[in-house]
N, C-alpha and C positions, 0 to 999 in steps of 0.2 A: 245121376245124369251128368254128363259131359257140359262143355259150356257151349260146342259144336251143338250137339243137339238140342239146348235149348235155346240158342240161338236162331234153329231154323224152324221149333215150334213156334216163337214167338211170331216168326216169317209166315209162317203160314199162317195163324192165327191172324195176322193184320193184312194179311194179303186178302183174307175172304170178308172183313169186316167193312159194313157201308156205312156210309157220312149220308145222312139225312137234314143236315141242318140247314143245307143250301135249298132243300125242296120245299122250305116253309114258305108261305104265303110272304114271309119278313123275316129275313136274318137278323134278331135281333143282336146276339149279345155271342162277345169273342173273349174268350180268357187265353192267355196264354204265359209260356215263361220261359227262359230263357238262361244257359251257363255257355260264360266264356271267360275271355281271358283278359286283364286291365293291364294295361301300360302306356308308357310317356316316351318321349324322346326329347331331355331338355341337358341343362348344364353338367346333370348327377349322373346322366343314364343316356347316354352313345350312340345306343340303339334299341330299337323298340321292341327287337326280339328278346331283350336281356332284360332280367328282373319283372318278370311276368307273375302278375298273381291272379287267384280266382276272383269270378265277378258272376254276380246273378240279377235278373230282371224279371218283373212280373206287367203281363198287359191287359188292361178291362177296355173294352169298347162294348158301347149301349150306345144302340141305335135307334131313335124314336119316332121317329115315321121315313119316308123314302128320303127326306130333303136336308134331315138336323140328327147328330149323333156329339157325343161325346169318349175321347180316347183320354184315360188315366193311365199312366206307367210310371215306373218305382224302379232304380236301381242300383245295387250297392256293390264297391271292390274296394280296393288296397292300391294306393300307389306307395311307391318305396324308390330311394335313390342313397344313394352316397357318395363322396367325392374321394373315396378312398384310389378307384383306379381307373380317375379323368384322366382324357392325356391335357386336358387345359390346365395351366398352374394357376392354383390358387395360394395366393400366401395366408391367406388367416387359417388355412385348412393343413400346411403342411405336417405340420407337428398334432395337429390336434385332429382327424378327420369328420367332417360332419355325416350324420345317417338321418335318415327318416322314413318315415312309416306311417302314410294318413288316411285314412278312411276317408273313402270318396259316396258320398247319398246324394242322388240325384231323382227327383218327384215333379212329373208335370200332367198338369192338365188343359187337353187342346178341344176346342170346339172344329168339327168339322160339320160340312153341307155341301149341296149340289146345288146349285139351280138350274131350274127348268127352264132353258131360254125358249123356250119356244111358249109359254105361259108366259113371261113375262116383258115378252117385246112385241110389238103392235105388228100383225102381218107386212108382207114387206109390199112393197109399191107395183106394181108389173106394169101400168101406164101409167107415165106421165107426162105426155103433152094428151090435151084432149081429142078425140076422133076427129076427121073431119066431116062434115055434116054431108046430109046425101043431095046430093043434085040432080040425081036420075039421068046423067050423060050430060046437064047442061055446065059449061063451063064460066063462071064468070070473073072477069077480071077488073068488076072496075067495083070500088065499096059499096055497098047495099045503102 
């Protein structure tokens, strides 16, 4: 097979395929992952389209009732620079050039929630001065 035609099986195949996950009673739980591309723009490196390495990411979210979940992510690349063709002079670097090559891991874990403001704030006021009292037409002006 062609890489044309299994490209447009694949098409078709996920073109008919349904997500069910959203019809659950509770979306609990999101994995996902992630390839792209790591870079800087500092002393070493110009521009940030140059010296471009691979990088990958992994995402968990568990979500424990409507209101409190938690998101875990994890992600690892390459940065890399050298001062071989800065246009800034550096003198310690003339004669001798410096390079690097560091492995970037990056791991956090975030608490996320909603609240319900409408549970947790006291209805809101619609009077507040009090009615005035009934007189039946009679009108009085002088203090009771």
């Amino acid at each position: 097979m062609t890489m044309k035609k299994i490209l447009t099986l694949l098409l078709m195949t996920l073109t008919f395929a349904t997500a069910k996950a959203q019809t659950d009673e509770e979306y609990r739980m999101e994995i996902g992952a992630g390839v792209g591309l790591v870079s800087y723009e500092g002393d070493f490196n110009g521009s940030v389209l140059s010296n471009m390495q691979m990088g990958g990411s992994v995402v968990l979210r568990r979500i424990f009732n409507p209101y409190m979940g938690v998101k875990m992510a994890a992600m690892y690349g390459k940065l890399t620079g050298s001062s071989k063709d800065v246009k800034t002079y550096y003198p310690d670097f003339v004669g001798n050039p410096y390079s690097f090559s560091n492995t970037l891991v990056d791991a956090s874990v975030k608490p996320s929630g909603t609240f319900a403001v409408n549970t947790l704030l006291p209805p809101p006021v619609t009077n507040v001065a009090p009615s005035p009292p009934k007189t039946n037409g009679v009108k009085r002006f002088a203090p009771r």
